[in-house]
SEVEXRO-530590 format. One record per residue (C-alpha): residue in one letter; x negated, y, z negated. Coordinates in steps of 0.25 Angstrom, whole numbers, plus 5000, padded with zeros to 4 digits. Layout:
<recs>
fiba,px,py,pz
a,X,Y,Z;
...
</recs>
This chain:
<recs>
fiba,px,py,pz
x,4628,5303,4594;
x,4626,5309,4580;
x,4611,5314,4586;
x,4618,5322,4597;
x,4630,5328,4586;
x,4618,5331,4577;
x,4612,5340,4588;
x,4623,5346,4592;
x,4629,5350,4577;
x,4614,5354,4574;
x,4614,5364,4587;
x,4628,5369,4583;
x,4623,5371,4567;
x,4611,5379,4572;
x,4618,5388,4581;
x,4629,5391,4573;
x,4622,5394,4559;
x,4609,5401,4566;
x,4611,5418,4569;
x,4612,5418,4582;
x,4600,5428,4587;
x,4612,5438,4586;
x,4613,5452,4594;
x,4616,5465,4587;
x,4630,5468,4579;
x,4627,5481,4579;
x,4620,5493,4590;
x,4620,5505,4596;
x,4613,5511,4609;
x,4603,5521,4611;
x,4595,5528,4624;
x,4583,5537,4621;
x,4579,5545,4635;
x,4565,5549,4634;
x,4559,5562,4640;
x,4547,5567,4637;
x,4547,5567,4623;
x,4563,5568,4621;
x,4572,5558,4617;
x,4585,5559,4621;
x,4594,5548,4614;
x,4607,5544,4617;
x,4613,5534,4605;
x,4626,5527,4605;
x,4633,5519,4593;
x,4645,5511,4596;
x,4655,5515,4586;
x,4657,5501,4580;
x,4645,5505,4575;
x,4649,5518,4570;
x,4657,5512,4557;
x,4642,5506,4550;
x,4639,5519,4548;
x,4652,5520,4539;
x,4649,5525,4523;
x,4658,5521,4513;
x,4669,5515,4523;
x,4668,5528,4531;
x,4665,5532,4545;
x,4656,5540,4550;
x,4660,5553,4555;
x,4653,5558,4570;
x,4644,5567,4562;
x,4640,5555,4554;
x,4638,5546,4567;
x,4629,5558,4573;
x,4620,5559,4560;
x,4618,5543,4559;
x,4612,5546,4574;
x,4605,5558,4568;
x,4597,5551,4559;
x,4595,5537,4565;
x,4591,5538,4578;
x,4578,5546,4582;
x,4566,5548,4588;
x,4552,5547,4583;
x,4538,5554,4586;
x,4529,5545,4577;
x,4537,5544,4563;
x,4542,5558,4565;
x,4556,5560,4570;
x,4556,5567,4584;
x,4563,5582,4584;
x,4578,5581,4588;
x,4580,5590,4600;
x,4595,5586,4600;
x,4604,5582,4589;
x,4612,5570,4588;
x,4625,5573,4596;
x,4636,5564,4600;
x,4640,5563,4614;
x,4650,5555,4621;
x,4650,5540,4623;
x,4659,5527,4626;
x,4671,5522,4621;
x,4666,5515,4608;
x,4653,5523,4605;
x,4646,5536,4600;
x,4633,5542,4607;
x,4622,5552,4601;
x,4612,5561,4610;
x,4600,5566,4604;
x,4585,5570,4608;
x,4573,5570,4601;
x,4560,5578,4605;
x,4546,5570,4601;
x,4533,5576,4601;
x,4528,5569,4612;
x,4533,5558,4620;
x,4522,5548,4613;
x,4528,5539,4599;
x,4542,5544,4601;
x,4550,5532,4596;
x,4566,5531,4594;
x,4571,5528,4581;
x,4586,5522,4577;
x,4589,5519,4564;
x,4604,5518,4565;
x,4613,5506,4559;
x,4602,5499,4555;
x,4603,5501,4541;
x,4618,5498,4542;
x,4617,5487,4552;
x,4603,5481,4553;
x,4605,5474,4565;
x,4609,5484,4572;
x,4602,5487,4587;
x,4601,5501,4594;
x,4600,5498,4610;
x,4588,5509,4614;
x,4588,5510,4627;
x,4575,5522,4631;
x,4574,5530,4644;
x,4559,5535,4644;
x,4554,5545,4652;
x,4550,5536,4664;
x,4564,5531,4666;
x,4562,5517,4658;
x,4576,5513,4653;
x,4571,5504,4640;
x,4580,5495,4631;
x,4576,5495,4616;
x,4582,5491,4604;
x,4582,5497,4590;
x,4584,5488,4579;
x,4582,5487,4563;
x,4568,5482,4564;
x,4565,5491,4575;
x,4571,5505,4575;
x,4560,5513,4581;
x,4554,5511,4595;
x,4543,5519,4602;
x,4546,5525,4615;
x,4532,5522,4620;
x,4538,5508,4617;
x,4550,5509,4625;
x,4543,5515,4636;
x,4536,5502,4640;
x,4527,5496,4629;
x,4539,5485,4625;
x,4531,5471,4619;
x,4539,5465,4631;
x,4533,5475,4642;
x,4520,5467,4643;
x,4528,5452,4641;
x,4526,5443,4654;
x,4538,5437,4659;
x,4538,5423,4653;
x,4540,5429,4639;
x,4552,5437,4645;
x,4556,5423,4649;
x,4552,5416,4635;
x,4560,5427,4628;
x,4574,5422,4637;
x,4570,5408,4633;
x,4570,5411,4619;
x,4582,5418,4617;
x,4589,5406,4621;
x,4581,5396,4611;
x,4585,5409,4601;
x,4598,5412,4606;
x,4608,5401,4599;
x,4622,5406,4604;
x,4615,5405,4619;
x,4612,5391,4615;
x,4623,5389,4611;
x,4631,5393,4624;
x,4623,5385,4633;
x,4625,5373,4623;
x,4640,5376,4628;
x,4636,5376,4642;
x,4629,5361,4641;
x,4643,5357,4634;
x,4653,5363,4644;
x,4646,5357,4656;
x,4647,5343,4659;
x,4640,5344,4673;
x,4625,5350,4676;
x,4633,5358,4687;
x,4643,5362,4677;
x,4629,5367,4669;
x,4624,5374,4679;
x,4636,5381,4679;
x,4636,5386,4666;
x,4623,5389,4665;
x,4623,5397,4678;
x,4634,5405,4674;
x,4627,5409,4661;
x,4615,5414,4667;
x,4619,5422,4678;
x,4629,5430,4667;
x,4620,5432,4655;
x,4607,5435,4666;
x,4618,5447,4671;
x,4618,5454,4656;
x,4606,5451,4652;
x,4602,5461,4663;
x,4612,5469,4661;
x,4612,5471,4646;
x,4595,5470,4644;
x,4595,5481,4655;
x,4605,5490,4649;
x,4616,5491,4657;
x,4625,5483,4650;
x,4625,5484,4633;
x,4636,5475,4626;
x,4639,5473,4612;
x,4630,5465,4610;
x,4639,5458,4596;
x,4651,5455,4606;
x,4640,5449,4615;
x,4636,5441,4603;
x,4651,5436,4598;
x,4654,5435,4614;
x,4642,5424,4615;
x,4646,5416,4604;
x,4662,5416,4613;
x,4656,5409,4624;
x,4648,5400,4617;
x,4663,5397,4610;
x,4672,5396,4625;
x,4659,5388,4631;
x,4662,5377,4621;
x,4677,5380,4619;
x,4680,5377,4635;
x,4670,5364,4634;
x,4681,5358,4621;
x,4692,5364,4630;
x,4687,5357,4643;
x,4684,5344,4637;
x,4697,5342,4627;
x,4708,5350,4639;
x,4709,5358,4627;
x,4705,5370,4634;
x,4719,5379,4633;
x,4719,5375,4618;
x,4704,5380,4616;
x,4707,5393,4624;
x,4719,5396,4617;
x,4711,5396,4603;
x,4700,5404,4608;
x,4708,5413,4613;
x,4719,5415,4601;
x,4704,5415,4594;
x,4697,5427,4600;
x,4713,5435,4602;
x,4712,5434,4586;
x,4699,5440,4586;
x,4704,5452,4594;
x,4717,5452,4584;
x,4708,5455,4575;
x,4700,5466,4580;
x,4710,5473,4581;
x,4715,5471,4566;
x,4700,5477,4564;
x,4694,5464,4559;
x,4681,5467,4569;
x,4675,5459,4578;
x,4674,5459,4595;
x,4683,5469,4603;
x,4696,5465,4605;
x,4694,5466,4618;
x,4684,5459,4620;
x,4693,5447,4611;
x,4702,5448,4620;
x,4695,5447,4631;
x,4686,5435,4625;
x,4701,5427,4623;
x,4706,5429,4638;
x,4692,5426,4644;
x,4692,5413,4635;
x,4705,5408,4636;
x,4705,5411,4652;
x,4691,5403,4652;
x,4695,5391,4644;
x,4708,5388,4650;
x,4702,5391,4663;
x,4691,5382,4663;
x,4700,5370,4654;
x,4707,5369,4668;
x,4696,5367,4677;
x,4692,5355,4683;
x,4678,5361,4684;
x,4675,5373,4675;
x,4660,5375,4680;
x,4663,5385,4690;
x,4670,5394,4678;
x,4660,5392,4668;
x,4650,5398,4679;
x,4659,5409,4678;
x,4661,5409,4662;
x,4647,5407,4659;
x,4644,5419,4668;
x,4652,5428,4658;
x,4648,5421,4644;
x,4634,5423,4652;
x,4634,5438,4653;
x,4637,5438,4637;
x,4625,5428,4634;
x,4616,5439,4643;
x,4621,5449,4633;
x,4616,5441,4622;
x,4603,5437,4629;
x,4599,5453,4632;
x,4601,5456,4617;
x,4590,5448,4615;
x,4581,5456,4627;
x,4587,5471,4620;
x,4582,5466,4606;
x,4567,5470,4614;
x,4559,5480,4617;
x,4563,5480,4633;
x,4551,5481,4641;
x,4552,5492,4651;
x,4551,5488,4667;
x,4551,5474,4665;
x,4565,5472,4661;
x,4568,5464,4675;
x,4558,5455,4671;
x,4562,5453,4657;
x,4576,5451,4661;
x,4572,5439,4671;
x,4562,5433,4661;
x,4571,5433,4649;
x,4583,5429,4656;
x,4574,5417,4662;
x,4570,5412,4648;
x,4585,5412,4645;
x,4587,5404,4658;
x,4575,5395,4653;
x,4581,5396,4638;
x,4594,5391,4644;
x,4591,5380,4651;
x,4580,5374,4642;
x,4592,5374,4632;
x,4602,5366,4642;
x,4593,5357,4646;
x,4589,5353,4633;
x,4603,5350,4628;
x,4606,5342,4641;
x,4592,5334,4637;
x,4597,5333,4625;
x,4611,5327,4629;
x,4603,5318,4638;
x,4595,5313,4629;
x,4605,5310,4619;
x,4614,5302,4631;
x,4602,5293,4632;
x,4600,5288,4618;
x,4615,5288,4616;
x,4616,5299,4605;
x,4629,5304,4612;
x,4645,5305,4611;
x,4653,5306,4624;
x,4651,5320,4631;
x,4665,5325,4627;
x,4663,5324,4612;
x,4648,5329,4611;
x,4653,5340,4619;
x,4666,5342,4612;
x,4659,5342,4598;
x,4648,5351,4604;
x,4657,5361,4610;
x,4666,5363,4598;
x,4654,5367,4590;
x,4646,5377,4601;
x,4661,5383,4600;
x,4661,5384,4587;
x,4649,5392,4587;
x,4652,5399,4598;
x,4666,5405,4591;
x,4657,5405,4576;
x,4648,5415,4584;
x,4659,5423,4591;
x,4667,5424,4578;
x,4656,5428,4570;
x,4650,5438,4580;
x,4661,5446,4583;
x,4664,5448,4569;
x,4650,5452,4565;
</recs>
Protein backbone atom coordinates (compact mmCIF):
# COMPACT_ATOMS: atom_id res chain seq x y z
CA UNK A 1 0.00 0.00 0.00
CA UNK A 2 2.21 2.93 1.10
CA UNK A 3 4.91 1.27 -1.69
CA UNK A 4 2.27 2.03 -4.43
CA UNK A 5 1.25 5.90 -2.91
CA UNK A 6 5.13 6.34 -2.75
CA UNK A 7 5.27 5.77 -6.47
CA UNK A 8 2.57 7.57 -7.26
CA UNK A 9 3.30 11.02 -5.11
CA UNK A 10 7.14 10.60 -6.47
CA UNK A 11 5.82 10.50 -10.30
CA UNK A 12 3.34 13.36 -9.62
CA UNK A 13 6.40 15.55 -7.60
CA UNK A 14 8.60 14.93 -10.64
CA UNK A 15 6.42 16.01 -13.19
CA UNK A 16 5.17 18.91 -11.64
CA UNK A 17 8.36 20.52 -10.30
CA UNK A 18 10.50 19.55 -13.60
CA UNK A 19 10.23 22.30 -16.76
CA UNK A 20 8.52 20.62 -19.00
CA UNK A 21 10.64 20.51 -22.37
CA UNK A 22 8.65 23.58 -23.15
CA UNK A 23 7.84 25.08 -26.77
CA UNK A 24 8.47 28.58 -27.60
CA UNK A 25 6.55 31.70 -25.95
CA UNK A 26 7.47 33.85 -28.28
CA UNK A 27 7.93 33.55 -32.63
CA UNK A 28 7.81 35.00 -35.81
CA UNK A 29 7.80 33.54 -39.46
CA UNK A 30 9.97 33.96 -42.13
CA UNK A 31 10.27 32.51 -46.02
CA UNK A 32 13.45 33.27 -48.05
CA UNK A 33 12.97 32.34 -52.01
CA UNK A 34 16.04 31.53 -53.53
CA UNK A 35 17.18 32.60 -57.24
CA UNK A 36 20.33 32.42 -58.36
CA UNK A 37 21.95 34.48 -56.06
CA UNK A 38 18.88 36.67 -54.78
CA UNK A 39 17.13 36.34 -51.91
CA UNK A 40 13.71 37.34 -51.70
CA UNK A 41 12.34 37.39 -47.91
CA UNK A 42 9.06 37.54 -46.94
CA UNK A 43 8.97 38.25 -42.76
CA UNK A 44 5.97 38.29 -40.62
CA UNK A 45 5.70 39.18 -36.87
CA UNK A 46 2.51 38.66 -34.98
CA UNK A 47 1.59 41.82 -33.34
CA UNK A 48 1.54 40.35 -29.81
CA UNK A 49 4.95 40.53 -30.39
CA UNK A 50 5.12 44.12 -31.62
CA UNK A 51 4.89 45.58 -27.90
CA UNK A 52 8.56 43.85 -26.67
CA UNK A 53 9.99 46.22 -28.84
CA UNK A 54 8.35 48.96 -26.49
CA UNK A 55 11.19 51.78 -24.90
CA UNK A 56 10.19 53.47 -22.01
CA UNK A 57 6.55 52.12 -21.95
CA UNK A 58 6.14 53.36 -25.52
CA UNK A 59 5.03 51.56 -28.74
CA UNK A 60 6.77 51.40 -31.56
CA UNK A 61 5.58 53.53 -34.53
CA UNK A 62 5.45 51.48 -38.21
CA UNK A 63 8.54 53.27 -39.16
CA UNK A 64 10.17 51.86 -35.94
CA UNK A 65 8.74 48.05 -36.77
CA UNK A 66 10.32 48.51 -40.50
CA UNK A 67 13.76 49.57 -39.20
CA UNK A 68 14.00 46.75 -36.37
CA UNK A 69 13.29 44.48 -39.70
CA UNK A 70 15.97 46.74 -41.41
CA UNK A 71 18.57 45.94 -39.22
CA UNK A 72 17.97 42.27 -37.98
CA UNK A 73 17.15 40.10 -40.51
CA UNK A 74 19.73 39.87 -43.49
CA UNK A 75 21.64 37.98 -45.80
CA UNK A 76 25.18 37.01 -45.57
CA UNK A 77 27.92 36.25 -48.36
CA UNK A 78 30.82 35.12 -45.92
CA UNK A 79 30.85 37.64 -42.95
CA UNK A 80 29.94 40.42 -45.19
CA UNK A 81 26.43 41.45 -45.59
CA UNK A 82 24.75 40.82 -48.92
CA UNK A 83 23.91 44.31 -51.19
CA UNK A 84 20.01 45.19 -50.43
CA UNK A 85 18.42 45.19 -54.03
CA UNK A 86 15.10 46.18 -52.21
CA UNK A 87 14.38 47.94 -48.96
CA UNK A 88 12.52 46.80 -46.33
CA UNK A 89 8.65 47.48 -47.09
CA UNK A 90 5.46 46.57 -45.46
CA UNK A 91 2.98 44.91 -47.41
CA UNK A 92 -0.40 43.42 -46.41
CA UNK A 93 -0.91 40.50 -44.07
CA UNK A 94 -3.63 38.88 -41.80
CA UNK A 95 -5.90 39.93 -39.38
CA UNK A 96 -3.37 39.96 -36.31
CA UNK A 97 0.04 40.37 -38.02
CA UNK A 98 2.54 42.62 -39.86
CA UNK A 99 4.74 41.38 -43.02
CA UNK A 100 7.99 42.80 -44.52
CA UNK A 101 9.44 42.13 -48.19
CA UNK A 102 12.74 42.59 -49.12
CA UNK A 103 15.63 41.13 -51.52
CA UNK A 104 19.15 40.95 -51.14
CA UNK A 105 21.86 40.23 -54.05
CA UNK A 106 25.04 37.97 -53.06
CA UNK A 107 27.92 37.78 -55.04
CA UNK A 108 27.56 34.38 -55.96
CA UNK A 109 25.09 31.66 -55.16
CA UNK A 110 27.98 29.70 -52.93
CA UNK A 111 28.09 30.92 -48.65
CA UNK A 112 24.94 32.76 -48.85
CA UNK A 113 23.53 32.26 -45.30
CA UNK A 114 20.31 34.12 -43.57
CA UNK A 115 20.77 35.78 -40.70
CA UNK A 116 17.82 37.13 -38.00
CA UNK A 117 18.65 38.61 -35.10
CA UNK A 118 15.31 40.03 -34.02
CA UNK A 119 13.90 39.55 -30.39
CA UNK A 120 16.37 37.69 -29.10
CA UNK A 121 17.95 40.09 -27.05
CA UNK A 122 14.55 41.04 -25.56
CA UNK A 123 13.35 37.62 -25.64
CA UNK A 124 15.86 34.87 -25.59
CA UNK A 125 13.74 32.18 -26.18
CA UNK A 126 12.44 33.50 -28.94
CA UNK A 127 12.07 31.04 -32.50
CA UNK A 128 11.83 32.38 -36.06
CA UNK A 129 10.02 29.62 -38.28
CA UNK A 130 12.46 29.64 -41.65
CA UNK A 131 10.94 28.07 -44.18
CA UNK A 132 13.61 28.33 -47.70
CA UNK A 133 12.49 27.71 -51.27
CA UNK A 134 15.69 26.97 -53.20
CA UNK A 135 16.26 27.15 -56.68
CA UNK A 136 15.33 23.51 -57.42
CA UNK A 137 11.89 23.88 -55.73
CA UNK A 138 12.88 22.28 -52.17
CA UNK A 139 10.28 23.74 -49.54
CA UNK A 140 12.68 23.51 -46.28
CA UNK A 141 11.72 24.07 -42.67
CA UNK A 142 14.38 25.64 -40.55
CA UNK A 143 14.35 27.32 -37.50
CA UNK A 144 16.29 30.28 -35.98
CA UNK A 145 16.95 30.48 -32.55
CA UNK A 146 19.45 32.24 -29.90
CA UNK A 147 22.10 29.71 -30.23
CA UNK A 148 21.67 29.69 -33.76
CA UNK A 149 20.83 32.79 -35.72
CA UNK A 150 22.73 32.07 -38.84
CA UNK A 151 22.06 29.06 -41.30
CA UNK A 152 23.81 28.36 -44.65
CA UNK A 153 21.92 28.05 -47.56
CA UNK A 154 24.09 25.26 -48.93
CA UNK A 155 22.82 23.73 -45.54
CA UNK A 156 19.26 24.06 -46.32
CA UNK A 157 19.68 22.98 -49.60
CA UNK A 158 20.27 19.33 -48.61
CA UNK A 159 23.23 18.96 -46.31
CA UNK A 160 20.96 18.70 -42.79
CA UNK A 161 22.91 16.22 -40.02
CA UNK A 162 19.59 14.32 -40.55
CA UNK A 163 19.89 13.90 -44.28
CA UNK A 164 22.14 11.08 -44.00
CA UNK A 165 20.29 9.36 -40.57
CA UNK A 166 18.81 5.78 -41.20
CA UNK A 167 15.44 5.21 -40.37
CA UNK A 168 15.80 3.77 -36.88
CA UNK A 169 17.27 6.92 -35.48
CA UNK A 170 14.17 8.81 -37.05
CA UNK A 171 12.23 6.16 -35.03
CA UNK A 172 14.67 6.44 -31.70
CA UNK A 173 14.18 10.34 -31.87
CA UNK A 174 9.96 9.68 -31.49
CA UNK A 175 10.69 7.20 -28.74
CA UNK A 176 12.54 9.68 -26.92
CA UNK A 177 10.49 12.48 -26.98
CA UNK A 178 8.08 10.52 -25.09
CA UNK A 179 10.88 9.31 -22.19
CA UNK A 180 11.72 13.36 -22.44
CA UNK A 181 8.14 14.58 -22.89
CA UNK A 182 6.67 14.83 -19.17
CA UNK A 183 3.28 16.33 -19.85
CA UNK A 184 2.80 13.27 -22.70
CA UNK A 185 3.52 11.20 -19.77
CA UNK A 186 1.58 12.53 -17.81
CA UNK A 187 -1.59 12.30 -20.31
CA UNK A 188 -1.22 8.70 -20.80
CA UNK A 189 -0.83 8.10 -17.00
CA UNK A 190 -4.57 9.57 -17.37
CA UNK A 191 -5.42 7.35 -19.94
CA UNK A 192 -4.42 4.04 -17.80
CA UNK A 193 -6.59 5.74 -14.85
CA UNK A 194 -9.82 6.43 -16.75
CA UNK A 195 -9.83 3.03 -18.24
CA UNK A 196 -10.98 0.25 -16.39
CA UNK A 197 -11.14 -2.22 -19.31
CA UNK A 198 -8.06 -3.36 -21.80
CA UNK A 199 -10.92 -2.47 -24.57
CA UNK A 200 -11.70 0.76 -22.90
CA UNK A 201 -7.58 1.18 -23.37
CA UNK A 202 -7.58 0.52 -26.52
CA UNK A 203 -9.95 2.99 -27.08
CA UNK A 204 -8.11 5.69 -25.84
CA UNK A 205 -4.96 5.07 -26.97
CA UNK A 206 -6.56 4.68 -30.57
CA UNK A 207 -8.12 7.79 -30.45
CA UNK A 208 -4.77 9.59 -29.42
CA UNK A 209 -2.81 8.16 -32.27
CA UNK A 210 -4.89 8.57 -35.04
CA UNK A 211 -5.26 12.62 -33.86
CA UNK A 212 -1.83 13.59 -32.94
CA UNK A 213 -0.49 11.22 -36.19
CA UNK A 214 -2.89 13.89 -38.25
CA UNK A 215 -0.93 17.22 -36.98
CA UNK A 216 2.19 16.00 -36.77
CA UNK A 217 2.01 15.77 -40.50
CA UNK A 218 0.37 18.62 -40.83
CA UNK A 219 2.23 20.95 -38.73
CA UNK A 220 6.05 19.32 -39.41
CA UNK A 221 4.97 19.83 -43.13
CA UNK A 222 3.86 23.39 -43.08
CA UNK A 223 0.67 23.61 -43.76
CA UNK A 224 -0.76 24.00 -40.50
CA UNK A 225 1.49 26.51 -37.85
CA UNK A 226 -0.43 27.15 -34.47
CA UNK A 227 0.59 29.18 -31.52
CA UNK A 228 2.68 26.84 -30.37
CA UNK A 229 2.10 28.56 -26.35
CA UNK A 230 -1.65 27.91 -26.62
CA UNK A 231 -0.84 24.39 -27.74
CA UNK A 232 1.43 24.30 -24.58
CA UNK A 233 -1.42 25.73 -22.00
CA UNK A 234 -4.04 23.53 -24.26
CA UNK A 235 -2.04 20.13 -23.33
CA UNK A 236 -1.75 20.74 -19.86
CA UNK A 237 -6.16 21.03 -20.25
CA UNK A 238 -6.44 17.76 -21.26
CA UNK A 239 -4.16 16.42 -19.15
CA UNK A 240 -6.70 18.26 -16.38
CA UNK A 241 -10.37 17.11 -18.03
CA UNK A 242 -8.77 13.47 -18.64
CA UNK A 243 -8.42 13.23 -14.78
CA UNK A 244 -11.29 15.43 -13.94
CA UNK A 245 -13.99 13.09 -15.95
CA UNK A 246 -12.11 9.85 -14.07
CA UNK A 247 -12.96 11.81 -10.20
CA UNK A 248 -16.41 12.91 -11.86
CA UNK A 249 -17.20 9.18 -13.15
CA UNK A 250 -16.25 7.45 -10.27
CA UNK A 251 -17.80 9.74 -7.35
CA UNK A 252 -21.41 10.62 -9.80
CA UNK A 253 -19.84 14.02 -9.20
CA UNK A 254 -19.56 14.65 -12.82
CA UNK A 255 -22.01 17.91 -13.06
CA UNK A 256 -20.27 19.20 -10.05
CA UNK A 257 -16.70 18.73 -11.58
CA UNK A 258 -17.96 20.39 -14.80
CA UNK A 259 -19.57 23.20 -13.32
CA UNK A 260 -16.11 24.23 -11.59
CA UNK A 261 -14.12 23.84 -14.65
CA UNK A 262 -16.04 25.55 -16.41
CA UNK A 263 -16.86 28.85 -14.07
CA UNK A 264 -12.88 28.17 -13.98
CA UNK A 265 -11.73 28.62 -17.43
CA UNK A 266 -15.07 31.59 -18.09
CA UNK A 267 -13.13 33.48 -15.39
CA UNK A 268 -10.07 33.18 -17.13
CA UNK A 269 -11.81 34.73 -20.28
CA UNK A 270 -13.30 37.42 -17.72
CA UNK A 271 -10.17 38.44 -17.30
CA UNK A 272 -8.73 38.74 -20.52
CA UNK A 273 -10.84 40.88 -21.44
CA UNK A 274 -10.04 43.04 -18.22
CA UNK A 275 -6.32 43.06 -19.93
CA UNK A 276 -4.91 40.74 -17.40
CA UNK A 277 -3.31 38.53 -20.35
CA UNK A 278 -3.44 35.06 -20.93
CA UNK A 279 -5.19 32.70 -23.86
CA UNK A 280 -7.73 34.34 -26.20
CA UNK A 281 -11.01 34.76 -24.90
CA UNK A 282 -12.25 32.83 -27.40
CA UNK A 283 -10.44 30.19 -27.18
CA UNK A 284 -11.61 30.19 -23.13
CA UNK A 285 -14.72 30.16 -24.01
CA UNK A 286 -14.48 27.60 -26.23
CA UNK A 287 -12.36 25.50 -23.87
CA UNK A 288 -15.37 25.96 -21.09
CA UNK A 289 -18.41 24.79 -23.53
CA UNK A 290 -16.22 21.84 -24.82
CA UNK A 291 -15.47 20.87 -21.21
CA UNK A 292 -18.53 21.15 -19.70
CA UNK A 293 -20.49 19.47 -22.60
CA UNK A 294 -17.75 16.48 -22.40
CA UNK A 295 -17.97 15.94 -18.61
CA UNK A 296 -21.46 16.03 -18.29
CA UNK A 297 -21.93 14.05 -21.48
CA UNK A 298 -19.58 11.18 -20.51
CA UNK A 299 -20.98 11.32 -16.37
CA UNK A 300 -24.18 10.09 -18.00
CA UNK A 301 -22.98 7.19 -20.02
CA UNK A 302 -23.28 3.86 -19.09
CA UNK A 303 -20.21 3.13 -21.32
CA UNK A 304 -18.05 6.21 -22.25
CA UNK A 305 -15.33 4.32 -24.27
CA UNK A 306 -16.82 5.06 -27.52
CA UNK A 307 -16.63 9.03 -26.77
CA UNK A 308 -13.34 8.93 -25.40
CA UNK A 309 -12.35 7.39 -28.93
CA UNK A 310 -13.78 10.54 -30.12
CA UNK A 311 -12.38 12.91 -27.18
CA UNK A 312 -8.98 11.63 -27.41
CA UNK A 313 -9.08 12.16 -31.26
CA UNK A 314 -9.21 15.97 -30.34
CA UNK A 315 -6.77 16.22 -27.17
CA UNK A 316 -4.74 13.97 -29.88
CA UNK A 317 -4.49 16.50 -32.56
CA UNK A 318 -3.15 19.09 -29.63
CA UNK A 319 -0.48 16.40 -28.50
CA UNK A 320 0.63 16.26 -32.46
CA UNK A 321 1.28 20.01 -32.20
CA UNK A 322 3.30 19.47 -29.35
CA UNK A 323 5.02 16.37 -30.61
CA UNK A 324 6.08 18.47 -34.15
CA UNK A 325 7.59 21.22 -32.04
CA UNK A 326 10.06 18.90 -31.06
CA UNK A 327 10.66 17.83 -35.05
CA UNK A 328 10.69 22.14 -36.14
CA UNK A 329 13.34 22.62 -33.39
CA UNK A 330 15.71 20.72 -36.42
CA UNK A 331 17.39 21.24 -39.22
CA UNK A 332 14.61 19.27 -41.52
CA UNK A 333 16.19 17.04 -44.06
CA UNK A 334 15.16 17.72 -47.57
CA UNK A 335 13.14 14.81 -49.51
CA UNK A 336 12.84 12.38 -46.70
CA UNK A 337 10.41 14.30 -44.70
CA UNK A 338 7.84 10.97 -45.40
CA UNK A 339 10.25 9.03 -44.05
CA UNK A 340 11.09 10.96 -40.96
CA UNK A 341 7.43 11.43 -40.38
CA UNK A 342 6.73 7.60 -40.36
CA UNK A 343 9.97 6.95 -38.28
CA UNK A 344 9.41 9.41 -35.67
CA UNK A 345 5.87 8.90 -35.24
CA UNK A 346 6.70 5.12 -34.77
CA UNK A 347 8.99 5.68 -31.84
CA UNK A 348 6.12 7.76 -30.21
CA UNK A 349 4.09 4.74 -30.85
CA UNK A 350 6.77 2.49 -29.38
CA UNK A 351 7.42 5.41 -26.67
CA UNK A 352 3.71 5.10 -25.80
CA UNK A 353 3.30 1.90 -25.28
CA UNK A 354 6.46 0.88 -23.59
CA UNK A 355 5.07 3.65 -21.02
CA UNK A 356 1.54 2.01 -20.59
CA UNK A 357 2.80 -1.17 -20.34
CA UNK A 358 5.07 -0.60 -17.88
CA UNK A 359 2.54 1.15 -15.53
CA UNK A 360 0.04 -1.99 -16.06
CA UNK A 361 3.35 -4.30 -15.00
CA UNK A 362 3.65 -2.14 -12.47
CA UNK A 363 -0.03 -2.31 -10.96
CA UNK A 364 0.36 -6.12 -11.67
CA UNK A 365 3.06 -6.45 -9.85
CA UNK A 366 2.02 -4.57 -6.99
CA UNK A 367 -1.53 -6.67 -6.86
CA UNK A 368 0.54 -9.80 -6.49
CA UNK A 369 2.65 -8.92 -3.29
CA UNK A 370 -0.47 -7.10 -1.87
CA UNK A 371 1.00 -3.42 -1.86
CA UNK A 372 -2.45 -1.96 -3.06
CA UNK A 373 -5.74 -0.11 -1.77
CA UNK A 374 -8.99 -0.92 -3.78
CA UNK A 375 -9.08 0.48 -7.36
CA UNK A 376 -11.52 3.35 -6.63
CA UNK A 377 -9.11 5.02 -4.07
CA UNK A 378 -5.76 4.41 -5.85
CA UNK A 379 -7.39 5.73 -8.72
CA UNK A 380 -9.39 8.49 -6.94
CA UNK A 381 -5.92 9.94 -5.15
CA UNK A 382 -4.08 9.35 -8.62
CA UNK A 383 -6.51 11.23 -10.47
CA UNK A 384 -6.88 14.25 -8.25
CA UNK A 385 -3.03 14.97 -8.50
CA UNK A 386 -2.63 14.25 -12.67
CA UNK A 387 -5.46 17.00 -12.45
CA UNK A 388 -3.83 19.09 -10.52
CA UNK A 389 -0.92 19.13 -12.59
CA UNK A 390 -2.66 19.32 -15.51
CA UNK A 391 -4.75 22.81 -14.37
CA UNK A 392 -0.87 23.92 -12.47
CA UNK A 393 0.50 23.62 -16.26
CA UNK A 394 -2.63 25.11 -17.96
CA UNK A 395 -2.65 28.16 -15.42
CA UNK A 396 0.87 28.71 -15.65
CA UNK A 397 1.27 28.39 -19.29
CA UNK A 398 -1.29 30.51 -20.46
CA UNK A 399 -0.06 33.27 -18.24
CA UNK A 400 3.51 33.02 -19.19
Amino acid sequence: MNGMFRILLSLIVVFSTTPVFAHTKSETQSVWRIVGSTVHVAYTIPEIEIPRLAKNGTLPADADVTDYVRRNVTVLHGSDQCQRTEDVRPVSASTGFRRYEFSYKCPDAQGMKIHSSAFFPVVPTHVTYAQVITDKGDFISQLISADQQTLELSTASGQSPLQNASFFQYVGMGIMHIFTGYDHQVFLLGLVLISKRVRDLVFVVTGFTVGHSITLALATLGIIRPHTEYIDALIGLTIALIASENIGDSNHRSGTIASVLGSGLLLMALGKMAGLGGLPVYLLIGAAIFAVNYLMLSGHLKDAGKLRLVVTMVFGLIHGFGFAANLLEMQLPTGRMAELLVGFNLGVEIGQLTLVCALLSLVWLLTKVKLTLPRPIVVDVASACVAGVGIYWFVSRSYA
